[in-house]
N, C-alpha and C positions, 0 to 999 in steps of 0.2 A: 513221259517222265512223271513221275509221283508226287506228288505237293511237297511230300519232304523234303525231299532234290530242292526242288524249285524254292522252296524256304529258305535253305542254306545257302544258295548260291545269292539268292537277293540281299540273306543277310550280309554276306562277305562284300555284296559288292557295295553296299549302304557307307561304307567306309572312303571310297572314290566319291561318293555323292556330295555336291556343296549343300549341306543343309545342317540343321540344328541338333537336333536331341535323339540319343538312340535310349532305348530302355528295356528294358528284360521284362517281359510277362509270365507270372510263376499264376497260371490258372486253378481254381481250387473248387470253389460251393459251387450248387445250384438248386435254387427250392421252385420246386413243380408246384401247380396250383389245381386244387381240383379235382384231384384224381386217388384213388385208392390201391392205385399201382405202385410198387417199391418200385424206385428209379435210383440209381447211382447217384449220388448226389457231391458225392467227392469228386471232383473232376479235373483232379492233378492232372497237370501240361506243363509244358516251358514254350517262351515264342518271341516275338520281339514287336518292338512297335517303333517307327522312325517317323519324328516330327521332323516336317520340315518348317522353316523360318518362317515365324508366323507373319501375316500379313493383315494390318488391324488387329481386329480379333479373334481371324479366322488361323487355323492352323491345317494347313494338309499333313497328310499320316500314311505311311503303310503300314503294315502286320501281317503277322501271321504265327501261328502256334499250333503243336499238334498235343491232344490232351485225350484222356479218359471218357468217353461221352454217356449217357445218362443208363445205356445200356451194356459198360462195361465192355464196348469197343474204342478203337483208336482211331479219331477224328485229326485231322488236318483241313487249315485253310490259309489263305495269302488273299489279303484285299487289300483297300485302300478307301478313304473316306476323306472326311473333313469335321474339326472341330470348332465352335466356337467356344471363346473363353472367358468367364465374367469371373472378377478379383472379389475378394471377399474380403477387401482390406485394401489399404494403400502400397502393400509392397507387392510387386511382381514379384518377388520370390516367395513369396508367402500363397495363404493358401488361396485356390480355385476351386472354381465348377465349369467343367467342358461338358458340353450338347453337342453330339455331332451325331450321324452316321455313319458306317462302313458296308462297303459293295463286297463281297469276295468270292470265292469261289471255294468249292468247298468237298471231301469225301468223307464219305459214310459207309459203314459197311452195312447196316440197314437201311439204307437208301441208295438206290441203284445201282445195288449192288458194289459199293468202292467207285462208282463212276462220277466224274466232277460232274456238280452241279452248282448255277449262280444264288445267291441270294444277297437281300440286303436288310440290314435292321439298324434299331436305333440305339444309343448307348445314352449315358452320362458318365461323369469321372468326379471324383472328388478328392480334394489331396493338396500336394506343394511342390516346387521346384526340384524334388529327390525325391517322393514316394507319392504313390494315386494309387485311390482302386477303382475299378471301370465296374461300371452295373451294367450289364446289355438284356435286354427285354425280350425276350423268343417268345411271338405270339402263337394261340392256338394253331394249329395248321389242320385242317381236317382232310381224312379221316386219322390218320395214326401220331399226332402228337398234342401235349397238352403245353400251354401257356406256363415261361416258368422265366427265373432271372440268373443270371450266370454274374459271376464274379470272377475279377483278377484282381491281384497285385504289380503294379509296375514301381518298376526303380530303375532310376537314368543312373546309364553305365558312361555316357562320355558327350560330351559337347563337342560339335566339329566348327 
């Protein structure tokens, strides 16, 4: 079954789930470091991200998005991670910064060939109780790729 399958159906099912926050990820930039290679840098997606009820300060999360990838292929992935959350203020609806990681699973068409493969990296978020953007950090990987940072936009679509 193809990640994409597997995105939609997770999505739909997120709706049966007892948990907190669903949100739309509209993925966009990405600035490569270090290299003199044109890479795609636009890297429109759509995807979703589903918090569940945080616990302390911790928050579990799935995701997944299929977007534009650096080389003007169409990427898919579905993981799952954990965030921590520190307030930047007194109001929990006001604004944050999340640190977390996400594990996922993932296809490339320059990478074995469209075959899934695992990976894990680290993010940050910054933002408010209705809109964040996620920085995720993609380090060097040798030989064939260069260290660069990927952005999203999220905005919560519904509270369960």
């Amino acid at each position: 079954m193809k990640i994409s399958h597997c995105l939609l159906f997770l999505w739909f099912s997120c709706a049966a789930a007892n948990a907190d926050e669903l949100h739309l990820i509209v993925s966009g930039k990405s600035i490569h470091f270090g290299t003199d290679t044109s890479f795609n840098e636009q890297n429109w997606g759509l995807g979703f991200e589903y918090d569940f009820e945080q616990k302390n300060s911790w928050i579990p999360l799935i995701t997944g998005a299929s977007f534009k990838d650096s080389l003007e292929n169409t990427s898919d992935y579905l993981g799952g991670g954990t965030k921590r959350r520190f307030l930047l203020g007194d109001d929990p609806e006001g604004m944050h910064l999340d640190a977390g990681v996400i594990g996922f699973v993932m296809t490339r068409q320059d990478y074995k060939n469209n075959d899934p493969f695992l990976g894990a990296l680290p993010f940050i978020s910054v933002g408010n109780s209705r809109v964040a953007v996620n920085i995720i950090y993609v380090p060097e990987i040798v030989p064939k790729m260069v260290a660069f940072v990927y952005f999203q936009a999220t905005f919560k679509l519904a509270e369960f």
